[in-house]
C-alpha positions in Angstrom: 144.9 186.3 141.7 144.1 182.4 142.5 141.4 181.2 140.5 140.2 177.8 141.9 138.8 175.1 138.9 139.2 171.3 139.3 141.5 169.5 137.9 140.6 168.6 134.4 141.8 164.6 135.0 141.1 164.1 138.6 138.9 166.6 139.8 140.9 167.6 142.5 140.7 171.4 143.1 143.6 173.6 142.3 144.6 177.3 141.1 144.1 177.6 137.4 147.3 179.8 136.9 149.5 177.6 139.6 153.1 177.4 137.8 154.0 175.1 136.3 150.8 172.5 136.7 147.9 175.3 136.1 145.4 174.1 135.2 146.6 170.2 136.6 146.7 169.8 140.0 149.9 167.5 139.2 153.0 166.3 137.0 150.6 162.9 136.7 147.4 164.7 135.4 149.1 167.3 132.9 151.1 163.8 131.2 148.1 161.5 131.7 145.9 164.8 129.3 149.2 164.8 126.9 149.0 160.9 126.8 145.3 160.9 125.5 146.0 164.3 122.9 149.2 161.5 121.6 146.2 158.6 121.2 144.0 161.0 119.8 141.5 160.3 122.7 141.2 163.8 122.3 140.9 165.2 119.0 139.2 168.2 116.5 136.2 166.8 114.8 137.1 168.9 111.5 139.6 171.5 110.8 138.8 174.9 111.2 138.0 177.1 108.3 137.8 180.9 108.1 134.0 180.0 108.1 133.7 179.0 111.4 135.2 181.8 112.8 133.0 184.0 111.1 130.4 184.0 113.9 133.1 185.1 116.3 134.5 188.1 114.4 132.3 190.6 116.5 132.6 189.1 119.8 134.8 189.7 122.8 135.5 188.6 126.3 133.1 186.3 128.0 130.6 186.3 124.9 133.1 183.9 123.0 132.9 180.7 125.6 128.9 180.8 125.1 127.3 178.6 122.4 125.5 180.2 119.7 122.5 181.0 120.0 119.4 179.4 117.1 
C-alpha cells in the first residue's frame, strides 16, 4: 500500500515504503540525511534511560507518536 509523505530533505513527495529510497525521494536526499547524522547536525539530546521509557510501557500503536500529555 503506497503511503505518500514528503521527502524529509527536499520536500518532494514520494511513497514512504518505496525500495530502496523510502522515505527519500532519492540517492541524493537519503546521503545528504546520513551526511548531517556523520556531523552530528542531527543528534540525541541525552541518552535514553529505562526512565524515559517508563511513560510508554502501556501504550501501543498510534498513542506512542503523540506528546505527553501535562
Amino acid at each position: 500500500m503506497a503511503t505518500p509523505i514528503k521527502c524529509p530533505i527536499c520536500g518532494r513527495e514520494n511513497d514512504f515504503f518505496a525500495a530502496p529510497m523510502g522515505p527519500f525521494c532519492s540517492i541524493r536526499c537519503k546521503r545528504v540525511d546520513l551526511g548531517n547524522w556523520f556531523t552530528e547536525d542531527y543528534r540525541f539530546s541525552e541518552p535514553l534511560t529505562p526512565d524515559h521509557l517508563e511513560n510508554y510501557a502501556d501504550r501501543t500503536g498510534p498513542a506512542l507518536d503523540q506528546p505527553e500529555e501535562e
